[in-house]
C-alpha positions, 0 to 999 in steps of 0.5 A: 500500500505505502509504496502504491501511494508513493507512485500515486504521489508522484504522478499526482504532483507531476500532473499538478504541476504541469497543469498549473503551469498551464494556467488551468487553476481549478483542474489544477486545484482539484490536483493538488487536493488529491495529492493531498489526500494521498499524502495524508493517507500516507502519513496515516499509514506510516503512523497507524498502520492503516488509511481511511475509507473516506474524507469523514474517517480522514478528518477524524483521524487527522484531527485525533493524531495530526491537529496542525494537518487537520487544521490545513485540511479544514481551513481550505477544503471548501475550495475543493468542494467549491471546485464541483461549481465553479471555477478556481483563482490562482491565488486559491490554487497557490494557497493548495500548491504551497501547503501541500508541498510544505507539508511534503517537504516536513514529511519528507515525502518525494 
């Protein structure tokens, strides 16, 4: 599973950034947001043993075990849920980009 996430990551970030670099914000917005719910679940694993079946069991666990990782999570999920409707700015997009690479580059995730 570990190894599965981390090829994940990889192609997540790369298609992200290609995006991005096309100026596409919320394609790349919604990119962004699945690597970050692959290195949350990674983080996780490495941690618990195990990753969540959901977005609810995701917050609970991060919320019980990482509260500044919960904290990102749930300060900008709305962008993500707001990508269903409409479009995304770069500033929005930026804000993603940058806290999950932070965290990437904290977690020492490739």
């Amino acid at each position: 599973m570990e190894k599965e996430l981390i090829e994940n990551i990889k192609k997540l970030k790369g298609s992200a950034d290609l995006i991005y670099n096309n100026k596409d914000f919320t394609s790349a917005t919604i990119l962004y947001f699945k690597l970050c719910f692959s290195v949350l679940d990674l983080i996780i694993l490495k941690s618990k043993g195990e990753t969540p079946k959901d977005h609810n069991e995701r917050f609970r666990m991060l919320e019980k075990e990482f509260p500044e990782l919960y904290t990102f999570l749930d300060k900008y999920f709305d962008i993500y849920r707001d990508t269903y409707n409409s479009t995304t700015d770069k500033e929005s997009c930026d804000k993603i980009k940058h806290g999950i690479e932070k965290i990437m580059a904290e977690h020492k995730i490739p």
